[in-house]
C-alpha positions, -999 to +999 in steps of 0.1 A: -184+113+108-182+103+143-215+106+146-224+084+120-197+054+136-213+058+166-248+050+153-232+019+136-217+009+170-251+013+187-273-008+157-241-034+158-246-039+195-285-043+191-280-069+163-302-041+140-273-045+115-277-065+076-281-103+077-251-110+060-226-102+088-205-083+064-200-043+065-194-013+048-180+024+055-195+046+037-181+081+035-202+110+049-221+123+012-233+089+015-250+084+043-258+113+045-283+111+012-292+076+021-303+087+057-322+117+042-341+095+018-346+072+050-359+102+069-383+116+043-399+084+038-404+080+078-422+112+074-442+099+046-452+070+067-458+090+098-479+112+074-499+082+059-500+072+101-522+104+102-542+100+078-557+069+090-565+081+123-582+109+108-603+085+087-587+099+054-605+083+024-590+054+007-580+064-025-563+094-008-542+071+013-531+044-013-521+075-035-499+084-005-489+043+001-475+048-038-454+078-028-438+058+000-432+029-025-417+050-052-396+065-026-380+033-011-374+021-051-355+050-056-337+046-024-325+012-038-316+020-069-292+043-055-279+020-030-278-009-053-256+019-077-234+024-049-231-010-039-219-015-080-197+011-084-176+003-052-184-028-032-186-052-062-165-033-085-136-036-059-144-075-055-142-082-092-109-063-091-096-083-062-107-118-080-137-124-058-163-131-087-183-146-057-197-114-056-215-115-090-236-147-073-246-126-048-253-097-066-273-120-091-294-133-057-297-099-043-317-088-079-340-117-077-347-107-044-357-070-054-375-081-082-397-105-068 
């Protein structure tokens, strides 16, 4: 786990961290599925990186471009699951229904 606080330091000091100023530990199961998600679809995009230099054909690529997508939908569907069941679950219990609001935003934004 200290590996995984030490990356947070480092992306905190580099201002790489959300918009929203606000934070969240998550334990190590976690981030650890999230980052392997994260790392299979660099792959994907380094492998669709390849395929243009090698003048793959079109189709082939966009085919590939629709993994990727599919791949980052299903990354937030988990994170927006996680995000329920603790971040605004534990708000709601707390009496911070602000949190709904935002969630509410955060959904228009995803389904734009």
């Amino acid at each position: 786990m200290s590996e995984h606080r030490n990356h947070m330091d480092e992306m905190r000091k580099v201002g790489e961290c959300c918009c929203s100023g606000k934070h969240k530990e998550r334990d190590e199961k976690e981030y650890k599925d999230l980052m392997n998600r994260l790392k299979r679809i660099e792959g994907q995009v380094r492998g669709v990186e390849g395929m243009l230099e090698n003048d793959a054909y079109c189709t082939d690529i966009l085919i590939q471009v629709s993994a990727i997508t599919s791949a980052l939908n299903s990354f937030n569907k988990v994170l927006l699951a996680n995000h329920m069941r603790t971040c605004v679950a534990d708000n709601i219990r707390e009496g911070n229904d602000e949190v709904i609001d935002e969630l509410v935003t955060t959904l228009q934004k995803l389904m734009k």
